[in-house]
VMD Tcl script that builds the backbone (N, CA, C; Angstrom):
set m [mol new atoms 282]
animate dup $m
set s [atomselect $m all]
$s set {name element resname resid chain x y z} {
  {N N UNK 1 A 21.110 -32.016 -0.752}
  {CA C UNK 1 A 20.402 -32.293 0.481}
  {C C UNK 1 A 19.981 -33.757 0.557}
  {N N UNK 2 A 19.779 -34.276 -0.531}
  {CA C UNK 2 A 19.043 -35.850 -0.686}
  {C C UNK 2 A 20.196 -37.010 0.004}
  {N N UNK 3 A 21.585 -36.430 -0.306}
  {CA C UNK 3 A 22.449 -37.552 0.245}
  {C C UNK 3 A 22.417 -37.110 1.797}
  {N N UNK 4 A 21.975 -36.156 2.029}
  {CA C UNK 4 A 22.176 -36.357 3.842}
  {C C UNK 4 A 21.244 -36.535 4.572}
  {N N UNK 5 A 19.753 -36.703 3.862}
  {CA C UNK 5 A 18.991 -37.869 4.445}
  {C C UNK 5 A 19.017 -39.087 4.646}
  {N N UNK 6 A 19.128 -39.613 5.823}
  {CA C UNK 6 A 19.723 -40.927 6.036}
  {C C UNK 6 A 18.434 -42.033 5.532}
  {N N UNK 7 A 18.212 -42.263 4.486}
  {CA C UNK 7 A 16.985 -43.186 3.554}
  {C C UNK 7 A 17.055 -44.482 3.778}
  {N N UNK 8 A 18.487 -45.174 4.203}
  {CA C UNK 8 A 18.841 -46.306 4.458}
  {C C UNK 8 A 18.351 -46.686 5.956}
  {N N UNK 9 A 18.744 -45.725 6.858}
  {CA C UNK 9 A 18.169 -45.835 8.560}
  {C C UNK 9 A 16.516 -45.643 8.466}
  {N N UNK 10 A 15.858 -44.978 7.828}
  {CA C UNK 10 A 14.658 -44.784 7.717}
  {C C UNK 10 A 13.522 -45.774 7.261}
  {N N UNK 11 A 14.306 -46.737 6.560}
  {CA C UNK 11 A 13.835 -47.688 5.699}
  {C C UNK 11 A 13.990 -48.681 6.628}
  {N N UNK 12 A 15.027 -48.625 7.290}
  {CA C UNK 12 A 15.384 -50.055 8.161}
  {C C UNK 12 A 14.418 -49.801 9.612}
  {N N UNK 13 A 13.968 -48.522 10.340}
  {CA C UNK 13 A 13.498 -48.330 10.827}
  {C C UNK 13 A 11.785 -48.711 11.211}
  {N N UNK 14 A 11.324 -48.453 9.387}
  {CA C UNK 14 A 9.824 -48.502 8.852}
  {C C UNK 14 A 9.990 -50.551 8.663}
  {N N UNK 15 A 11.038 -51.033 8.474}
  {CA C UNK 15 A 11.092 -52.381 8.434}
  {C C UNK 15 A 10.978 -53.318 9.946}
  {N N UNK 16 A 11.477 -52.508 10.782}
  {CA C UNK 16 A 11.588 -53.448 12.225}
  {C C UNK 16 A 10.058 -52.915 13.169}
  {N N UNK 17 A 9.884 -51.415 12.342}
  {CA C UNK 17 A 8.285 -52.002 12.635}
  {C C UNK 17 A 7.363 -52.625 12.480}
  {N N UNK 18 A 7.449 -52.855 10.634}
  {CA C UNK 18 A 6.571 -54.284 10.312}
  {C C UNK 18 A 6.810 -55.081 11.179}
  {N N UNK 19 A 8.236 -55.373 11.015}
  {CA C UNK 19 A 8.434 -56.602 11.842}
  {C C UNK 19 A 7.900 -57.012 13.104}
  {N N UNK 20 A 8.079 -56.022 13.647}
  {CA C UNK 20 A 7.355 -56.125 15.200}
  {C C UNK 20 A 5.795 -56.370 15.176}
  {N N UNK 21 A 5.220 -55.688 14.414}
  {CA C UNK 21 A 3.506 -55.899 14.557}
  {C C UNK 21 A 3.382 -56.851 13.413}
  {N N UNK 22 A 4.421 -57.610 12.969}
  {CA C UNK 22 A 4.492 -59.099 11.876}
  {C C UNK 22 A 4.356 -60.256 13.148}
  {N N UNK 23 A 5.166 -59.885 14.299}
  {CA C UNK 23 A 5.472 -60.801 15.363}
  {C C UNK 23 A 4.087 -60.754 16.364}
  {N N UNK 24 A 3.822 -59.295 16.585}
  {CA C UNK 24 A 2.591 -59.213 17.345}
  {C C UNK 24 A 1.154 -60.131 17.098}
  {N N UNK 25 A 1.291 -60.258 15.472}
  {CA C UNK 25 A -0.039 -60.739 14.903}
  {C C UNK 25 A -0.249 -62.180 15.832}
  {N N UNK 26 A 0.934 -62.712 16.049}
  {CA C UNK 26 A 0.184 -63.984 16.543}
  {C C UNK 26 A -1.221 -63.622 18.074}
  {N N UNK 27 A -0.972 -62.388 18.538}
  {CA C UNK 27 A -1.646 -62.330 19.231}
  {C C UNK 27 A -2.992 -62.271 18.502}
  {N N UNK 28 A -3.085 -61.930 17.504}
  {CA C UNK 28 A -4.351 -61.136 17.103}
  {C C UNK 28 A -5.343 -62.660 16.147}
  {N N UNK 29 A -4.571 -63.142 16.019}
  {CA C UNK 29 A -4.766 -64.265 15.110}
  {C C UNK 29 A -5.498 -65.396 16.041}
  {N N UNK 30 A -6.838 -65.093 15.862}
  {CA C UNK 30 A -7.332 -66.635 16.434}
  {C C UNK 30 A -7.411 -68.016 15.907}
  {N N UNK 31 A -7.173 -68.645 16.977}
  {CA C UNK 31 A -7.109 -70.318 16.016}
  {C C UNK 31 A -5.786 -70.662 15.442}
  {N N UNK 32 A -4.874 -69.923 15.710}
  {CA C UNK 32 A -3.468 -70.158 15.494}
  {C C UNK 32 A -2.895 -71.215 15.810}
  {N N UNK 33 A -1.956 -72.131 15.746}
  {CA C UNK 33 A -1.795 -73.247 16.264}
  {C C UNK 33 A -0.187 -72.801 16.781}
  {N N UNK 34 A 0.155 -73.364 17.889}
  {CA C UNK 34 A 1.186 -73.004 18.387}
  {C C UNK 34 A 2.955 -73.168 17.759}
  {N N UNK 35 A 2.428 -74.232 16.592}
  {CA C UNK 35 A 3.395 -74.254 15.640}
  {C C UNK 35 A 3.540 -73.348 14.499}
  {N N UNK 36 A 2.361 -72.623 13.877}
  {CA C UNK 36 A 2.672 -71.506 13.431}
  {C C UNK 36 A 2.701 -70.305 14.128}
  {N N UNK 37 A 2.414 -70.314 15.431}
  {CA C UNK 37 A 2.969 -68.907 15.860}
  {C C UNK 37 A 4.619 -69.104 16.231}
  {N N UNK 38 A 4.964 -69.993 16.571}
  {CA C UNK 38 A 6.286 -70.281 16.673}
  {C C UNK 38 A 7.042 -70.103 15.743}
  {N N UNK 39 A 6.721 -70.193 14.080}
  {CA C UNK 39 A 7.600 -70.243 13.133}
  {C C UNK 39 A 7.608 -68.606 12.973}
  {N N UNK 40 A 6.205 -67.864 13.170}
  {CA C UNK 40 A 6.053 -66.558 12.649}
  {C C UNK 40 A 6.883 -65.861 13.839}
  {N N UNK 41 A 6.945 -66.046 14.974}
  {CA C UNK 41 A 8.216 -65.586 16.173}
  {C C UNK 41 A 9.151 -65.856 15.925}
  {N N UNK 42 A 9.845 -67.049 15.165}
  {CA C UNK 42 A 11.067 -67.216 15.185}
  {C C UNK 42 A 11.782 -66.155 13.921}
  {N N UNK 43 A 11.169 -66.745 12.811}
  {CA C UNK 43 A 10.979 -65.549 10.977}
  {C C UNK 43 A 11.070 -64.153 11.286}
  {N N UNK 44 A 10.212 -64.066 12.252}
  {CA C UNK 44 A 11.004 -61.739 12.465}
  {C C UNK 44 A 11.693 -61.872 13.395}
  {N N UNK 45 A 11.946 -62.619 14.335}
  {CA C UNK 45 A 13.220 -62.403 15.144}
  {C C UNK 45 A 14.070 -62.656 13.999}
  {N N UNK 46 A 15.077 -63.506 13.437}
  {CA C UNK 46 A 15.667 -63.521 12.870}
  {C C UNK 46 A 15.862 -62.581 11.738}
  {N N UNK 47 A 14.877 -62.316 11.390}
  {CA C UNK 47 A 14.967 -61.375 10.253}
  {C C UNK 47 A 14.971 -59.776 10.703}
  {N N UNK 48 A 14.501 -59.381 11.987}
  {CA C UNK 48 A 14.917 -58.162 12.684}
  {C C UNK 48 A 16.167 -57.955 13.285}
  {N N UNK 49 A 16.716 -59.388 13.839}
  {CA C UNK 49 A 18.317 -59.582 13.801}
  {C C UNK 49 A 19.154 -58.861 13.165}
  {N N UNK 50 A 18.595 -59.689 11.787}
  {CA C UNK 50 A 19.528 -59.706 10.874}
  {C C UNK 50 A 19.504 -58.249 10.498}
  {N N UNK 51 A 18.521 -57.005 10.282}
  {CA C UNK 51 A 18.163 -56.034 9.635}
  {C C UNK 51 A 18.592 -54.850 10.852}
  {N N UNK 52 A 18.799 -55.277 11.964}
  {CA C UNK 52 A 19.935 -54.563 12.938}
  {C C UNK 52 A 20.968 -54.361 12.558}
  {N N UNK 53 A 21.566 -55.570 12.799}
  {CA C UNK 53 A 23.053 -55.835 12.053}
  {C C UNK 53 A 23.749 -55.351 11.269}
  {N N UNK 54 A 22.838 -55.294 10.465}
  {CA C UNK 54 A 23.387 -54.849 9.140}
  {C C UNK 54 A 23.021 -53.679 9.009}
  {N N UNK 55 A 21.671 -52.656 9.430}
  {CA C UNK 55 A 21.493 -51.374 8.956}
  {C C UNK 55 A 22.283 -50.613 9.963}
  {N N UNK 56 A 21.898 -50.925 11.324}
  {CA C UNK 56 A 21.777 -49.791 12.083}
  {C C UNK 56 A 23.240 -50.401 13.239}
  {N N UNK 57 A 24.250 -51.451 13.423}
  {CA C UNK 57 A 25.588 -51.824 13.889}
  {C C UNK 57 A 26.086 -51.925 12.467}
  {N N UNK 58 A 25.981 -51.585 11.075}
  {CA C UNK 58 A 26.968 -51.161 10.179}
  {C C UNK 58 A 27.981 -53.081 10.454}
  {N N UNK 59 A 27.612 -53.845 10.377}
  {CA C UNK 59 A 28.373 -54.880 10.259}
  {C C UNK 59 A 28.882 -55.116 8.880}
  {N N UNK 60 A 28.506 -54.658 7.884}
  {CA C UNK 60 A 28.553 -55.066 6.702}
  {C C UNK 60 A 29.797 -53.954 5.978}
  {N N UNK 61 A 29.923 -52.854 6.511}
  {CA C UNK 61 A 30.481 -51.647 6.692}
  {C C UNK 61 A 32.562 -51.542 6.867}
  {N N UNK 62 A 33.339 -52.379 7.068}
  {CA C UNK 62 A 34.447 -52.388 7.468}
  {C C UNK 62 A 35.012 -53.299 6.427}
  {N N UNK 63 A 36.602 -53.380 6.330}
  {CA C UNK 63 A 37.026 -53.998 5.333}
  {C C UNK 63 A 37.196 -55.401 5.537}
  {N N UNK 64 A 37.504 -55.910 7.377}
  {CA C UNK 64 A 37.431 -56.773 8.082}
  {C C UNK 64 A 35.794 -57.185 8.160}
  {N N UNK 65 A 35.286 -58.034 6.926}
  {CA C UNK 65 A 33.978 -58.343 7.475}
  {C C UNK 65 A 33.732 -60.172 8.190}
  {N N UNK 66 A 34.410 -60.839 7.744}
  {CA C UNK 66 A 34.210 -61.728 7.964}
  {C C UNK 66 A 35.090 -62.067 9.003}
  {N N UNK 67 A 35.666 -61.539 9.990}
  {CA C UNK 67 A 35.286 -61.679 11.529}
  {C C UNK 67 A 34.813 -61.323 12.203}
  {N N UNK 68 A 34.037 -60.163 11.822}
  {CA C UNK 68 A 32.385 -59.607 12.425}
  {C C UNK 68 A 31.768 -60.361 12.382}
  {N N UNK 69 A 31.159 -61.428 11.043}
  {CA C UNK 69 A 30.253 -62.161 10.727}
  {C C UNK 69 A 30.916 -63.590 12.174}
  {N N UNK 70 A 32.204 -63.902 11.386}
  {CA C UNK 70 A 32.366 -64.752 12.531}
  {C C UNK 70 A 31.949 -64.759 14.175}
  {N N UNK 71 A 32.331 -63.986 14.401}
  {CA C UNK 71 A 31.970 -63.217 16.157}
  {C C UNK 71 A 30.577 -63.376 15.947}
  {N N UNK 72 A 30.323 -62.762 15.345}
  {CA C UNK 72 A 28.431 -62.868 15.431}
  {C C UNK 72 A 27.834 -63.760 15.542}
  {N N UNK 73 A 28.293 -65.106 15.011}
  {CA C UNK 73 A 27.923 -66.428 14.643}
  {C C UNK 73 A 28.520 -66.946 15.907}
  {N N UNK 74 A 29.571 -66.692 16.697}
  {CA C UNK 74 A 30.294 -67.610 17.492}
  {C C UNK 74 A 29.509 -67.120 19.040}
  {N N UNK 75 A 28.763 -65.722 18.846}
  {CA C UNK 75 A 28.054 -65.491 19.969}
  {C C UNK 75 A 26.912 -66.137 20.099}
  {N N UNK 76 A 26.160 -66.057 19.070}
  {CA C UNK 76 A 24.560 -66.569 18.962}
  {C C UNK 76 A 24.426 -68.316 19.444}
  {N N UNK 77 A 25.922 -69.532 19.026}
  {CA C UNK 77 A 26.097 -70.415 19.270}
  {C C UNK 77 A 26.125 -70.501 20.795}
  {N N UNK 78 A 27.310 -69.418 21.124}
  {CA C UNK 78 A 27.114 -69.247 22.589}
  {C C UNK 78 A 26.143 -68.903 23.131}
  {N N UNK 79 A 24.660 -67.781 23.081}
  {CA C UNK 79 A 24.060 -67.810 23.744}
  {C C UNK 79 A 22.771 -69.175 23.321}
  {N N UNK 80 A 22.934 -69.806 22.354}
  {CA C UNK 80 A 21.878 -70.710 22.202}
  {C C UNK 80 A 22.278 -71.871 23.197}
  {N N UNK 81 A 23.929 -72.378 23.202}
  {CA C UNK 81 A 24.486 -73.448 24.074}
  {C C UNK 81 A 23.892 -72.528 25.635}
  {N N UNK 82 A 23.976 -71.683 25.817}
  {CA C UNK 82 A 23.277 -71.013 27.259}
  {C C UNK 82 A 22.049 -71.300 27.400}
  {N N UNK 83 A 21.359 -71.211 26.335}
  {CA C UNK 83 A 19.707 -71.178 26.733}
  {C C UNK 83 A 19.093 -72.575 26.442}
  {N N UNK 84 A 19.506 -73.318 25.667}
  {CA C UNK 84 A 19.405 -74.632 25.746}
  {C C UNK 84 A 20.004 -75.412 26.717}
  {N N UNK 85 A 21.231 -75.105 27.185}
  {CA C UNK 85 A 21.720 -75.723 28.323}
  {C C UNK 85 A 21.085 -75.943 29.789}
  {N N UNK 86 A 20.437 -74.328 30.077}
  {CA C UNK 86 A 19.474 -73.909 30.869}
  {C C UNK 86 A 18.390 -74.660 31.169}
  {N N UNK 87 A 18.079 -74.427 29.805}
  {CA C UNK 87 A 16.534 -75.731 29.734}
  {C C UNK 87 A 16.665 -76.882 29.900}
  {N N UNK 88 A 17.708 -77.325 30.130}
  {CA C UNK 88 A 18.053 -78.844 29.928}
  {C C UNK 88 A 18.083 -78.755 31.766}
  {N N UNK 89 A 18.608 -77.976 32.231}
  {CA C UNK 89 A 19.593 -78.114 33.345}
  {C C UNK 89 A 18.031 -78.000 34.397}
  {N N UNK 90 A 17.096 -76.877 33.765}
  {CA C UNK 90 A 15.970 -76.335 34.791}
  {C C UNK 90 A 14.855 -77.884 34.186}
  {N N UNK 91 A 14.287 -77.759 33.299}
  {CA C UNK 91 A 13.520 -79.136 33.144}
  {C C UNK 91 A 13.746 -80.004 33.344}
  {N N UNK 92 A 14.715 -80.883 32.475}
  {CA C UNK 92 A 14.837 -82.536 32.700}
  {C C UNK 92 A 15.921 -82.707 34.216}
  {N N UNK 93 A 16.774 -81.948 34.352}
  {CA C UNK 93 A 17.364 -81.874 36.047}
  {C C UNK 93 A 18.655 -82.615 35.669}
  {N N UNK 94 A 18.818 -82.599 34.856}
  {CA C UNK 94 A 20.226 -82.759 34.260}
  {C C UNK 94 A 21.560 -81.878 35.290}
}
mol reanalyze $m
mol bondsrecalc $m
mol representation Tube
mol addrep $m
């Protein structure tokens, strides 16, 4: 019965909730300075990313991994060139 509890989804589950009320804290945190709430938003995004990815889209999972990883990497470039582009385009009027 122990192998068909899924312990791995459960774990990754109990992890992206830290994560989330890891990210929330900046609310709770007075006197925060906007540069450490920024680093502590950026640290569980990335790290809840990453703990998607890999637990619960099985990226790590196929024999073809490293053009998953690639794709993954070639999207995130793409949506960062989007959202930086954006900002460039809506602020400075570029």
């Amino acid at each position: 019965m122990a192998e068909l509890f899924p312990k791995e989804h459960l774990l990754g589950f109990l992890g992206s909730i830290i994560l989330t009320f890891a990210a929330l804290s900046v609310l709770w945190i007075d006197g925060i300075s906007l540069t450490g709430a920024l680093v502590i938003l950026w640290v569980t995004a990335i790290a809840q990313a990453a703990l998607q990815l890999v637990l619960f889209m099985h990226i790590g999972e196929t024999k073809d991994k490293a053009s998953l990883y690639i794709s993954t990497i070639y999207a995130a470039i793409i949506g960062l060139i989007t959202v930086f582009g954006t900002i460039l385009a809506m602020i400075w009027g570029y």
